[in-house]
N, C-alpha and C positions, 0 to 999 in steps of 0.2 A: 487617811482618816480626816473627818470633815474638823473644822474650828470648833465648833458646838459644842462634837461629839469628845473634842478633847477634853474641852471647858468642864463638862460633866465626868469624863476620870479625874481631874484634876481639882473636883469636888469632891472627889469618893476619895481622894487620897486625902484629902485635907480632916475627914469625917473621920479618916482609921488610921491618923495621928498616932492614936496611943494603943491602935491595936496589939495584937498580941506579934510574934515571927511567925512570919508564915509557911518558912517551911518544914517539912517533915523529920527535921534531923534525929526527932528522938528514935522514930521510926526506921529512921536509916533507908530512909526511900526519896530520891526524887523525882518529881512530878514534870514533864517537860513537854511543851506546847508545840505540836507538828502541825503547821498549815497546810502542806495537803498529806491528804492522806496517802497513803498505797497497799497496795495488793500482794505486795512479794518483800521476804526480806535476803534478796540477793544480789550483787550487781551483773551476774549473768543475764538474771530476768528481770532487771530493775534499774538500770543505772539513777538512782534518784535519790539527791543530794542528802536527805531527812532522815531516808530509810539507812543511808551508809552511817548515819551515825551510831546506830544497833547492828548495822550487819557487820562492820568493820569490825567489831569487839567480838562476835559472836564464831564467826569462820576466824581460821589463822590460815598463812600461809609460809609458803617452803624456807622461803629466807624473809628479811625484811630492807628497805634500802634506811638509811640513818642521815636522814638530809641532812643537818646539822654538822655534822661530822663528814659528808660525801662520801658511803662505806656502803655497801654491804653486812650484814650481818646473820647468822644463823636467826632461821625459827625454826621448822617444824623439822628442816633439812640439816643437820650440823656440820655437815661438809658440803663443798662441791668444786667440781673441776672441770674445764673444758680440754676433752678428747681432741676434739681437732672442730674447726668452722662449722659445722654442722650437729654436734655431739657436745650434747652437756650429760654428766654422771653425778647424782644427788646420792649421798647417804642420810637416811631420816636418824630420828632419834628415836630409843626402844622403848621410852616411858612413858608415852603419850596416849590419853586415848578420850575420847570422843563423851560427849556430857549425857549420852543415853548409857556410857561404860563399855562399849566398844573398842578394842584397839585399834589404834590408826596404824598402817602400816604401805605399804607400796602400792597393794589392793586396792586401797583407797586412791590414788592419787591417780590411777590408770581410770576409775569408774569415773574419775571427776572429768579428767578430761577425755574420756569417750566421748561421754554426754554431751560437753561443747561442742566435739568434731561430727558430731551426730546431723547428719543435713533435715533430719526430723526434729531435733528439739530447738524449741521456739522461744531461743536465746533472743537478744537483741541488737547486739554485737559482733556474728556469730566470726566476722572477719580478724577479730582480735588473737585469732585461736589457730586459724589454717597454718600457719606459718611450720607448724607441728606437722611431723609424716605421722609419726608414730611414736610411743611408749613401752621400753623391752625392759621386763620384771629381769632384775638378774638373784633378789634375793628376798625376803620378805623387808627388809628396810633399805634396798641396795636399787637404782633402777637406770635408765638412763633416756634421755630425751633427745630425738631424732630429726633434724627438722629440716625442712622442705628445702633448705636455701641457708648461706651462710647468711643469718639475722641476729644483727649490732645489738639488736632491744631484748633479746631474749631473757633475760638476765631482770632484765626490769620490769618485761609482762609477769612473769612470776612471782616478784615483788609484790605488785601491785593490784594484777588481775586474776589473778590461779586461787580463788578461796577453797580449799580442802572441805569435801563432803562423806559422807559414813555410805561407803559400797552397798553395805548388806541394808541402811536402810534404804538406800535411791534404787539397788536394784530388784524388791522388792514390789517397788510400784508401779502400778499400771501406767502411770500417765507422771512421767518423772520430774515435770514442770510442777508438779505437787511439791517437790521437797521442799521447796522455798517461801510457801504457801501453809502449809498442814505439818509439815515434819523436820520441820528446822532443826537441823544438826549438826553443830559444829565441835571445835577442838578449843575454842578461846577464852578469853579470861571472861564475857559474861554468856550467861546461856540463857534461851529463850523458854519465859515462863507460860506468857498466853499472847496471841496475837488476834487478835480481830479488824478486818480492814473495815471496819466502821465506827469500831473504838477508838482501839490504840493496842500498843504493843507493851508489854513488860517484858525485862531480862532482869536477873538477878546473877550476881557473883558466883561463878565456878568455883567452888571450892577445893577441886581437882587442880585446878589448874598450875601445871607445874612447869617455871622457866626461870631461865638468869636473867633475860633479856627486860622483861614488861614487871614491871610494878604490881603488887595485889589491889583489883580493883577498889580504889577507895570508895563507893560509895555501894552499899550492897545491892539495894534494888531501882531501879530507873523506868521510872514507866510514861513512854510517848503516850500523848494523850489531843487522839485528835480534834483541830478545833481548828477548821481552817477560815477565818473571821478573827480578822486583828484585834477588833472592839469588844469579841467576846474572850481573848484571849487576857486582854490587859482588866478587864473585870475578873476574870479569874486567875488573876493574880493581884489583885486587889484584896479578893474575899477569901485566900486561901486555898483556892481551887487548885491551883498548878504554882509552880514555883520557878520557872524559868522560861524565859521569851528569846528563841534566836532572831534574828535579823528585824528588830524593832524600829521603828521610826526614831530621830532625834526628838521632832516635839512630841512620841507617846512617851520617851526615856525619862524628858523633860517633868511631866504630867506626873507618871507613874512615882519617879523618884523623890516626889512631893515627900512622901509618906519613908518614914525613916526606918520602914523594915525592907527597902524594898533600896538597890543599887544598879548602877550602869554600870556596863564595862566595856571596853574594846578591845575587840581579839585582834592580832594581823592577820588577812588572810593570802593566800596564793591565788587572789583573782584581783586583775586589774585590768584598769578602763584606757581607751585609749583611742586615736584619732588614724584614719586609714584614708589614702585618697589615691584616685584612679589616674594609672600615670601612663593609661595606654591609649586613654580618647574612647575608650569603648562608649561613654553615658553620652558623648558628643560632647563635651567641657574640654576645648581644645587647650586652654592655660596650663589645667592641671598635668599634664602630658611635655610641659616645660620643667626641666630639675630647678630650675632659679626659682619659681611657684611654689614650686613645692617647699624647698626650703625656705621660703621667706613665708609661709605660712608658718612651717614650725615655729620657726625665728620668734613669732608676734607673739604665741599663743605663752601666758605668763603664768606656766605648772607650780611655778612654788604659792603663788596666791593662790590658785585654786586649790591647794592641799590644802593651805592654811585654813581657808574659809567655806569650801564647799566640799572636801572630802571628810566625810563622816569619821571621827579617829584620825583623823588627819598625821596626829602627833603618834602613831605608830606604823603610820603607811610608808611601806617601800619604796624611795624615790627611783623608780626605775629609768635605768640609762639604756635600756635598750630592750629588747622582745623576749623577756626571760629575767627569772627570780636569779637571787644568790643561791639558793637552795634547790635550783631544778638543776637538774643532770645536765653533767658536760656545759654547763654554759660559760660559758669563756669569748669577751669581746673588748676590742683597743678601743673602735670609734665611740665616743659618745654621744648622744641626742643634743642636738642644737639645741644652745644656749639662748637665753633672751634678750632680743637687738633687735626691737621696735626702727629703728633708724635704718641700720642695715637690712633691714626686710624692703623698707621700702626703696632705698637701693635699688634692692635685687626685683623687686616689682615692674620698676621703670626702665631696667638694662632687659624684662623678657617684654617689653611692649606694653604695659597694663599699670599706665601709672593711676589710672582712674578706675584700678580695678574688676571686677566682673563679678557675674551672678553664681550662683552656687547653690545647687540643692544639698540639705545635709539631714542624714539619715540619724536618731540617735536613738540608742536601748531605751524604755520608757523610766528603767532606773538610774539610768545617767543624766535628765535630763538638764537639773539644774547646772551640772559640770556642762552641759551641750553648750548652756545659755550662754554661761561662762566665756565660753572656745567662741561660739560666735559674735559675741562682744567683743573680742581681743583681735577678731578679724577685720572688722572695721574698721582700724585703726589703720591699714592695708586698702581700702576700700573694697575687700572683699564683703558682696554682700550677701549671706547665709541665710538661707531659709530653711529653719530648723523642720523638720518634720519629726516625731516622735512614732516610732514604731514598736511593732513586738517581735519575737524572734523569726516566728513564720515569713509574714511580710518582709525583714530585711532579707532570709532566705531566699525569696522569689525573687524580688529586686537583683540579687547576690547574681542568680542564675542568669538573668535576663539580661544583664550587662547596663544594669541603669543605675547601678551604686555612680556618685561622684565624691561625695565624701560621705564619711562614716564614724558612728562611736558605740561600741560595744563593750560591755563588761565578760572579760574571757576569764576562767576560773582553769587552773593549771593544776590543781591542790590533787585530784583523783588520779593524774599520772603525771608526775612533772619533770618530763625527758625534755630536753629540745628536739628530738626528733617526733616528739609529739605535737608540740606546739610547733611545730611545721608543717606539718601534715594538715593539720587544721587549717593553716592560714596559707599556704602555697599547694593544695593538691586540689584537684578538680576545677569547678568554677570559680573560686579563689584565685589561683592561679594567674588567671588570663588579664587580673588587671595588673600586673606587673611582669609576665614574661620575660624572667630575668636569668639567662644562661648562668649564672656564676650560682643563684641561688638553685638551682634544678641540678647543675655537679656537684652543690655541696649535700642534696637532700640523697641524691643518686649515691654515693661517695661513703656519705654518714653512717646511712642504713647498713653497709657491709664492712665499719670498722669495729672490731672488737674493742682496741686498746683505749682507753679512756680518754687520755692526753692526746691524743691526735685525731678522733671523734673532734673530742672539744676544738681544736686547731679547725678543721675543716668547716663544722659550724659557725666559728668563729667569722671565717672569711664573710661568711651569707650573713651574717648579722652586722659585722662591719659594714656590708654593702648597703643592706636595709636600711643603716643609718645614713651613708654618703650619700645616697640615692633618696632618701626623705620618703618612702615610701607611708612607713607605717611611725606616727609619736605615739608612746607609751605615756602617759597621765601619770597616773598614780596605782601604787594598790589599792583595793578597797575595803579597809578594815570591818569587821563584823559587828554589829552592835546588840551584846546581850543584856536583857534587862530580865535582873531577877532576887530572891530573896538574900537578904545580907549572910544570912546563914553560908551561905552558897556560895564556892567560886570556880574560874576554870583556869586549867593550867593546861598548855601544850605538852603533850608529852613528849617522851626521852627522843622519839623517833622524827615526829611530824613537823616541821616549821610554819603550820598558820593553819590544816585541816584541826576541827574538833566533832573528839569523838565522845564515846559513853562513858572511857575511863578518865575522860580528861575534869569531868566535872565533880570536884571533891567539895567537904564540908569546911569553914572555916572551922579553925582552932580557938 
């Protein structure tokens, strides 16, 4: 947002001083500003961050994982057990049913994942799902899950990606890519009142909704309301329009918050930014491809001032020591991320040849930029000298492919499945890969993938992440806390499950 354009909300806030509150509490409804729109309210057909904040509330699934806690817990599933490596056994629960009054039952749970295994339907994902042979009904709430391969994650895709859909309405339809579109039906604590991909979406409180686990929706009606234009988002909530802004700028927060109906807040979230460098010579940057480089780059780079002063929330972000949350699965590591020792970098500069350091293209997310500036300041001091380029996601992909990364800074968000064997997958499979070709890390991903037991997953990871550290491949920054701006009415609270995603239950009224 332009200087100007600020200056004029931060007129409009100054003018509605003594306005009235703007949000809808008596109403029992709140108003929430989606920047972009979308089409589907599914993560089959959608994976897209806005939409999960209604579709997450509106589908339930079989279990639930309780990051917090590192557990397992019943949802829709109240038991289960594994048969042997390949064989999981769910017993559902018999009092459930579906917001059109439908019972849920095993029926359900076989159509859902048809539909995924289905080489016709035009999921987005559709590889999240193969891992599955088959689905054998043993009873109306009794089934068991058959899978291709003994798969360590299985337990967690369920968790996380399995949302429960209504048989009788998905098989009904001609073109089943509709469900999620026209016939939104789920089992969850809010159910979908109207959706328009040009509007917005409403859900309102299930008042079926019957469990131990999840809290009664505190707020009864929620309605995304699309408006994907920052400037017109922060006037309408100025004048009453809407009542809630995710991922706001500091100086609109700044502006907005002029006006005394109207608060900041900062969530933690499970996505952090972080510094990546190519340690195989692929970009032709022979230095980088030295481990003494490497680490005396981390060495320089000085992450607690930049929490302090460039990460947005700074004072709730997770100082991360390594490639994973407290709260993602299995993650367990000894080594830590290099400390800062300005002196001993350069040290270590002058013992790999390069005491007058060298040139360096560097690649940065276009939302990380100011933290980019940061990092490349700090390398100077090294005489490394960075030539920031700011990119978007595509471009770095290409570059990714092409072998022309030399160094890198991306904001990676963990929050939608937070295994380490996910956030492996991502950053060691494919063209990823090749710029670190590192044996010990490819036995632990090989190794990972087909352990069951928790504690020795984590052990095995463990090594690979150790190594990532020893090895200076990849520095972890910071998290990057979420900045909502919106009516004082209003606040958010993570729920009982989640450690830094928010969803539709999570936004109650104050008291």
């Amino acid at each position: 947002m332009h200087l100007p354009k600020l200056a004029v909300i931060a007129a409009s806030a100054t003018m509605l001083l003594a306005g009235p509150a703007l949000a809808q509490k008596s109403a029992d409804t709140l108003r929430l500003a989606v920047i972009s729109p979308f089409a589907a309210l599914s993560t089959y057909d959608l994976p897209h961050e806005e939409a999960a904040v209604f579709s997450r509330e509106i589908y339930d699934f079989l279990l639930t994982y309780d990051e917090h806690n590192k557990k397992f817990v019943p949802g829709l599933a109240k038991s289960w057990k594994r048969i042997d490596d390949k064989t999981l056994e769910f017993e559902l629960r018999d009092d459930v049913k579906f917001h059109n009054g439908n019972k849920f039952d095993s029926a359900d749970v076989k159509a859902t994942l048809d539909y995924l295994l289905d080489p016709k339907s035009k999921i987005t994902y559709q590889g999240r799902y193969n891992w599955v042979r088959e689905l054998e009904i043993l009873g109306p709430y009794k089934f068991r899950v058959h899978a291709v391969e003994p798969t360590a994650t299985d337990l967690n895709t369920l968790a996380y990606r399995f949302q429960m859909w209504d048989a009788e309405t998905l098989n009904a339809m001609a073109d089943k890519g509709d469900y999620s579109r026209t016939q939104v039906m789920g089992t969850g604590i809010y159910k979908m009142v109207s959706f328009d991909r040009n509007k917005g979406v409403t859900v309102e409180r299930y008042e079926g909704y019957n469990t131990t686990n999840i809290k009664k929706a505190p707020i009864k009606r929620i309605q995304g309301v699309f408006i994907p234009d920052r400037e017109t988002q922060a006037a309408q909530l100025l004048t009453g329009g809407i009542d809630w802004i995710r991922g706001a700028t500091p100086d609109t927060a700044k502006a907005l918050t002029a006006n005394p109906n109207i608060k900041a807040s900062y969530v933690a979230s499970p996505t952090f930014v972080y510094i990546a460098l190519d340690s195989q010579n692929l970009s032709g940057n022979k230095a980088l491809s030295d481990p003494r480089v490497r680490k005396a780059i981390h060495k320089v780079i000085d992450r607690e001032t930049i929490i302090k002063y460039l990460v947005p929330g700074g004072e709730v972000a997770e100082h991360v020591q390594g490639l994973c949350f407290k709260a993602t699965i299995d993650c367990e590591y000894q080594v830590q991320a290099e400390k800062l020792d300005v002196e001993g970098a350069k040290k270590l500069m002058a013992e790999a040849g390069y005491p007058n350091g060298f040139d360096l293209q560097y690649d940065v997310f276009a939302p990380a930029k100011a933290i980019g500036e940061a990092i490349a300041g700090d390398l100077r001091k090294i005489n490394v000298r960075a030539a920031m380029n700011v990119v978007d996601l595509s471009l770095y992909r290409r570059k990714q492919g092409d072998g022309k990364l030399e160094a890198w800074s991306i904001l990676f968000p963990t929050g939608s499945y937070p295994d380490i064997g996910n956030i492996f997958s991502v950053f060691f499979t494919g063209p990823a890969f090749k710029y670190y070709n590192d044996p010990i890390i490819q036995e632990a991903m090989d190794k990972g993938e087909a352990e069951f037991d928790s504690a020795k997953r984590a052990q095995i990871y463990g090594k690979a992440l150790n190594r990532i550290n020893e090895m200076n491949y990849i520095l972890p920054i910071s998290s990057v806390p979420v900045l909502h701006v919106h009516s004082k009415d209003a606040k958010v609270n993570t729920n009982v499950f989640s450690a830094g995603e928010t969803y539709a239950a999570d936004f109650e009224w104050v008291k």
